[in-house]
C-alpha positions in Angstrom: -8.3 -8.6 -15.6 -7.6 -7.7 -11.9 -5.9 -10.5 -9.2 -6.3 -9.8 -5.8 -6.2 -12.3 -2.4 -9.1 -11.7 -0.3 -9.7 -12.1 3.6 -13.1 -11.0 3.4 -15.6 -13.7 4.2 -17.7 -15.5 1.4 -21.5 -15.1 1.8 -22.6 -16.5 -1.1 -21.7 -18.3 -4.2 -20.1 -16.2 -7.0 -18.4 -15.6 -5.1 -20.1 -13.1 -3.0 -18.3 -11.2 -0.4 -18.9 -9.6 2.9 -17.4 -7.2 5.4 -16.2 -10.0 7.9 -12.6 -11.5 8.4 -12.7 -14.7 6.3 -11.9 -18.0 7.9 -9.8 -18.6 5.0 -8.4 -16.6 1.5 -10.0 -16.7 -1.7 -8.4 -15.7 -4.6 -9.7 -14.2 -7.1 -9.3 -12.8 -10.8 -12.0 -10.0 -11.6 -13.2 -7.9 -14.8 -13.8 -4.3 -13.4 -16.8 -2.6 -15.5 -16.9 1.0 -16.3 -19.3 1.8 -13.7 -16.7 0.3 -11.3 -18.5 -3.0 -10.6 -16.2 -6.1 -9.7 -17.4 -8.9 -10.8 -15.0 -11.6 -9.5 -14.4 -15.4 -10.0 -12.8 -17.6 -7.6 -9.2 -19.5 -8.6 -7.5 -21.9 -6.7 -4.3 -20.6 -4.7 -2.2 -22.0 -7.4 -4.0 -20.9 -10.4 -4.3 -17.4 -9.0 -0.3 -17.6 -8.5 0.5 -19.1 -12.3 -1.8 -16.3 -13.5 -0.3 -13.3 -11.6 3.2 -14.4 -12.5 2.7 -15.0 -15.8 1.4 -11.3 -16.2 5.0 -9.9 -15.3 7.7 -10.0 -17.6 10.4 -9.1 -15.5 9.6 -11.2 -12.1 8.2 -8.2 -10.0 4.8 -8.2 -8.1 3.4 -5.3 -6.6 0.8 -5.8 -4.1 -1.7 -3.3 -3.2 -3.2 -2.7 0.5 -5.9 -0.6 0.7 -7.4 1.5 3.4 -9.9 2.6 5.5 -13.3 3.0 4.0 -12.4 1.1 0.5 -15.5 -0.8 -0.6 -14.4 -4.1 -3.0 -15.8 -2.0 -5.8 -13.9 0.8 -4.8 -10.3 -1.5 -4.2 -11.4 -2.9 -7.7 -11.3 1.1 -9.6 -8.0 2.1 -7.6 -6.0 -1.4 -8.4 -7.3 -0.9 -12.4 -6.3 2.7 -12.1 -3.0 1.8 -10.5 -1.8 -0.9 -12.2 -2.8 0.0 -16.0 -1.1 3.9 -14.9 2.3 1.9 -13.8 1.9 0.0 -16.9 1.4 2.5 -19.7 4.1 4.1 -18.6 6.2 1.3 -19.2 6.3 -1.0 -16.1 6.9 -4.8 -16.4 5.7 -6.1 -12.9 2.6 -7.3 -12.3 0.2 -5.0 -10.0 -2.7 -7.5 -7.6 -4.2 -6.4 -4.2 -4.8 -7.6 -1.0 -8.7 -7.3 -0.2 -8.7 -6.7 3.9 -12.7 -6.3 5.0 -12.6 -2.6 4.9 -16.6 -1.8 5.9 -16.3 0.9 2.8 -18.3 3.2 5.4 -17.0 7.1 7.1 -18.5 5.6 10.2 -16.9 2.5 10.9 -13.1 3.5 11.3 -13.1 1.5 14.6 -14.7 -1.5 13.1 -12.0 -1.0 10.3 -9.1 -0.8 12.5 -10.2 -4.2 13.8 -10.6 -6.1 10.7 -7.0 -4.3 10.0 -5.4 -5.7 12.9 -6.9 -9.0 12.6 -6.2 -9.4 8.7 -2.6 -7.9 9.0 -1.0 -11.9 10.2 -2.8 -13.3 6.9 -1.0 -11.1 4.2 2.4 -12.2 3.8 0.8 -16.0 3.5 -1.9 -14.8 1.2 0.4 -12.9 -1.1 4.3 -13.2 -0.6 4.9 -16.7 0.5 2.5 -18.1 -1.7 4.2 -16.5 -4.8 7.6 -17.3 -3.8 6.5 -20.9 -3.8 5.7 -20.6 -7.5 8.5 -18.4 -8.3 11.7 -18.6 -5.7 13.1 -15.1 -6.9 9.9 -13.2 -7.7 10.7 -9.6 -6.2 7.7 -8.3 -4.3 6.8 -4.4 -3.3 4.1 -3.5 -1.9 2.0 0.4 -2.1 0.3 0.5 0.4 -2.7 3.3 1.4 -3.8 5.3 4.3 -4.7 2.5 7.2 -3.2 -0.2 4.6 0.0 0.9 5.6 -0.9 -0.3 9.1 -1.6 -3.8 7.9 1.4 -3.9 6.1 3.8 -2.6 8.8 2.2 -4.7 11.4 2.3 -8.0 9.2 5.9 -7.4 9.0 6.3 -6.8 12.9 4.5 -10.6 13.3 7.1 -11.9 10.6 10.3 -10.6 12.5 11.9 -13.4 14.7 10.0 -16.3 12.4 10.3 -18.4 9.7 9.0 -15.6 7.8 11.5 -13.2 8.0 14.6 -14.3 6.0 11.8 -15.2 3.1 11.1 -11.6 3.4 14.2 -10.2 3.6 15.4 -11.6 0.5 12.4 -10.6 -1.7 11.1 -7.7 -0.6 12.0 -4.8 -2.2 10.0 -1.7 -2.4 7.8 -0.6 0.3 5.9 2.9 -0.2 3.1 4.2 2.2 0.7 7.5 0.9 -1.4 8.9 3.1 -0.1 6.6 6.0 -2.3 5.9 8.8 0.3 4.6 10.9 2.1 5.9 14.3 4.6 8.5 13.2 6.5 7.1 16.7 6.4 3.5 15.5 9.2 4.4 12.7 11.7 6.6 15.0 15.0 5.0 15.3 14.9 1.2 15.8 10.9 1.8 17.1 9.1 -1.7 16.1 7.9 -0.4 13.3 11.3 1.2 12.1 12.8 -2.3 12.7 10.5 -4.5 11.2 10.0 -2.6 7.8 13.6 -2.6 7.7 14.5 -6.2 8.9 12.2 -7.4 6.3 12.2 -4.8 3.1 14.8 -2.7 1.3 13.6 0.5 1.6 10.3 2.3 2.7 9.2 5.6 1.1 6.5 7.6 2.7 4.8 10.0 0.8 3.3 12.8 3.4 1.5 16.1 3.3 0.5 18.0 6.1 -2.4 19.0 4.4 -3.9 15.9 4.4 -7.6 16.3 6.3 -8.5 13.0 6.4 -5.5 11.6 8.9 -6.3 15.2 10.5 -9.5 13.4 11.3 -7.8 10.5 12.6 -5.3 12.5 15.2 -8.2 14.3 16.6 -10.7 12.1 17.0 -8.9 8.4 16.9 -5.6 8.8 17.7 -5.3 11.8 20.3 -2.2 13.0 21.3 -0.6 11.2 18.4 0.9 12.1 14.9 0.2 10.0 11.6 3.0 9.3 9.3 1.1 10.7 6.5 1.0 13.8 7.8 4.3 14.5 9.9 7.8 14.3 8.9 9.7 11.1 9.9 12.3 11.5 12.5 14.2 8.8 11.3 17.8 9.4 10.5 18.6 6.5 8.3 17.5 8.2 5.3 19.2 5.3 2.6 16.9 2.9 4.5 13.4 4.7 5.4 12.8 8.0 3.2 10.4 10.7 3.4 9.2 12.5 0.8 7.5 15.8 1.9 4.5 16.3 -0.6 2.8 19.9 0.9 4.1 22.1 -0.9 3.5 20.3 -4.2 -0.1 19.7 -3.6 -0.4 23.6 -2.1 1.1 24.7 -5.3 -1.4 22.2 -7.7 -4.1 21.5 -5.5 -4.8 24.3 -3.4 -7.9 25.3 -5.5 -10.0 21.8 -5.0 -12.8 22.2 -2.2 -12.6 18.3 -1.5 -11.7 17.2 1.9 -11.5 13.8 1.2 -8.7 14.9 -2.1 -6.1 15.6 0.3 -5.9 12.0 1.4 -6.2 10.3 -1.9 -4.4 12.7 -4.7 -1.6 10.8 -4.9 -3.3 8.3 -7.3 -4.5 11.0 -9.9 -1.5 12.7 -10.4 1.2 12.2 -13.0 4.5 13.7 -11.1 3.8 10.8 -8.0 3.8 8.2 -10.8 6.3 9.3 -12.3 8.3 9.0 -8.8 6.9 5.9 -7.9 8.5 4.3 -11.3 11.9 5.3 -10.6 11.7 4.2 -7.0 9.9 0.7 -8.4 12.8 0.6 -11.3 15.7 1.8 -9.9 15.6 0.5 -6.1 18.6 2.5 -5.4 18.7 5.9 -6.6 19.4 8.6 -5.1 18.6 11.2 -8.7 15.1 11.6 -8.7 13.9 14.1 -11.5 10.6 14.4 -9.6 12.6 16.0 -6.1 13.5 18.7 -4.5 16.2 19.0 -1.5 13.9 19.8 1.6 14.8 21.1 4.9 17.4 19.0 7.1 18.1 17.0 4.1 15.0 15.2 3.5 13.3 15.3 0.4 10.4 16.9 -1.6 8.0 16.3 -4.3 8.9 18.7 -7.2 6.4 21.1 -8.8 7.0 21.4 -12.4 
């Protein structure tokens, strides 16, 4: 059974979802089929929150925010993939998404940065307050994926300077971007998005490969004269607080044969060494020994081949 909150709006009974910012959340649990077929049932926000808590063991949520072109189908294979992955492998926390209205179309990155932006002030009151109400000192991470991580860093950014923030601050733990869609500017030194991640998290890891064609996409035809954190190393000096973990070389050495354009932006998710990485990061919030990395130029870090 999958859990995820959901700002897309409700078209029909089932419920049935559409590619519109909903008016309000619905939560939902879902059976995911073979074929990748979501079939979801609507809870009530406080049977949704009993249910997710009482699948970890340990207190933990991570919360999943997809990207750009992600179909609820599609959000449905990754969070399975994800969270029975983390949890095979021996992780106690529970694993749920947040459901933004991605159009689940190549075309409609504009539309999609829209619904982003729009949906981004929802997701800490869809997900983390509402949990902390049922459990005071659940800790909450979230993994968040290509244009995700722009929900997530601007949901954040509207929390800094409220009633939100201290809530945050003391229960978020774990923040990791793949792929990350974002600004690479916004997380220079004490830029708003450096700030807010770090006002109202622990730490923020961002996985990021140079090869990846997708955000290549986005800085040439979306974002000119700008670099994507996905794709660029961080300048960011406060390496204990915001790290970057350069992935290039790993996927040049493991991936270099696949033909796939659309691989380079999405790997992460197949691939045993990130998992094993992510674990340790989501288990030991403040290590600094990571089996899975390599020193890297200037003293950042490196995804480890072999």
């Amino acid at each position: 059974m999958e859990y995820f909150a959901s700002r897309r709006n409700v078209s029909g009974p089932g419920p049935v979802f559409g590619n519109k910012v909903g008016s309000r959340p619905v939560f939902v649990s879902a059976t995911v089929s073979s074929a990748g077929q979501v079939v979801p049932s609507e809870l009530s926000s406080h049977a949704w929150a009993d249910r997710v808590l009482s699948t970890s063991s340990n207190g933990h949520v991570v919360i999943l925010v997809h990207g750009f072109n992600i179909s609820q189908n599609d959000l449905g294979s990754r969070l399975t993939a994800i969270r029975q992955t983390l949890q095979h492998a021996g992780y106690k926390g529970a694993v749920v998404a947040f459901d933004w209205p991605s159009d689940g179309s190549y075309f409609k990155y504009r539309d999609d940065w829209v619904d982003a932006r729009a949906c981004a002030g929802f997701l800490i009151a869809d997900t983390v307050e509402l949990l902390l109400r049922h459990r005071p000192t659940a800790k909450i991470h979230f993994i968040a994926h290509s244009m995700g991580s722009y929900v997530t860093t601007r949901a954040f950014a509207l929390a800094t300077g409220t009633a939100q923030e201290p809530k945050l601050a003391n229960s978020v733990g774990q923040v990791i971007f793949t792929g990350s869609d974002a600004d690479r500017a916004w997380f220079d030194d004490d830029a708003w998005g450096d700030a807010s991640v770090r006002r109202c998290a622990d730490r923020l890891t961002n996985y990021w490969s140079e090869h990846d064609q997708a955000l290549k996409v986005s800085e040439d035809v979306y974002h000119r004269d700008t670099f994507r954190f996905g794709r660029h190393q961080t300048l960011h000096s406060g390496a204990d607080r915001v790290v970057s973990v350069s992935c290039g070389d790993y996927y040049t050495a493991k991936y270099a044969q696949v033909v796939d354009p659309s691989f380079t932006h999405r790997w992460y998710y197949r691939d045993s060494t990130f998992y094993r990485d992510l674990l340790t990061t989501l288990r030991h919030p403040n290590s600094t020994n990571y089996a899975t990395r390599v020193s890297a130029a200037d003293g950042f870090q490196a995804l480890k081949n072999g």
